[in-house]
N, C-alpha and C positions, 0 to 999 in steps of 0.2 A: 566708553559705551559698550566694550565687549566685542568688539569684532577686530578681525586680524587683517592684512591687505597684504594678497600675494602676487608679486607680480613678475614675467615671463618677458624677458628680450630674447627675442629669434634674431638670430642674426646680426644683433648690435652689439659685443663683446665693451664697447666705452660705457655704454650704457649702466654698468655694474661700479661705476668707479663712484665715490665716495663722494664724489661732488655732481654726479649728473639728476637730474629733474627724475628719475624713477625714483633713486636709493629713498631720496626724503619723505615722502609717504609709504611708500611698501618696508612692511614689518619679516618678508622674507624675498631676496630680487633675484630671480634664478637666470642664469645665461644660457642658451643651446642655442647653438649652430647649426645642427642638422638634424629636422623631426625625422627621420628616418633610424636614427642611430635608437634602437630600443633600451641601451643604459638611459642615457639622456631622458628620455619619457619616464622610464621608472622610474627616476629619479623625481622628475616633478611629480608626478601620482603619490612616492613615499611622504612627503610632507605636504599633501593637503589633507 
């Protein structure tokens, strides 16, 4: 259908693993720990 699905764990670091309920629908699964940290943010803003 043309659309991409991005999706953000705060805080859940298991979350990312290869078998959790996010991975298999999100087309990109990004982890951060701390919205404070400003790599971390730029990081999710570079690829959306």
């Amino acid at each position: 259908m043309g659309f991409r699905v991005f999706g953000v764990a705060i805080g859940a670091p298991r979350a990312t693993e290869a078998d959790s309920a996010l991975q298999a629908p999100c087309d990109n699964l990004r982890p951060i720990e701390d919205l404070t940290d400003v790599h971390a943010a730029a990081d999710l803003f570079r690829v959306i």
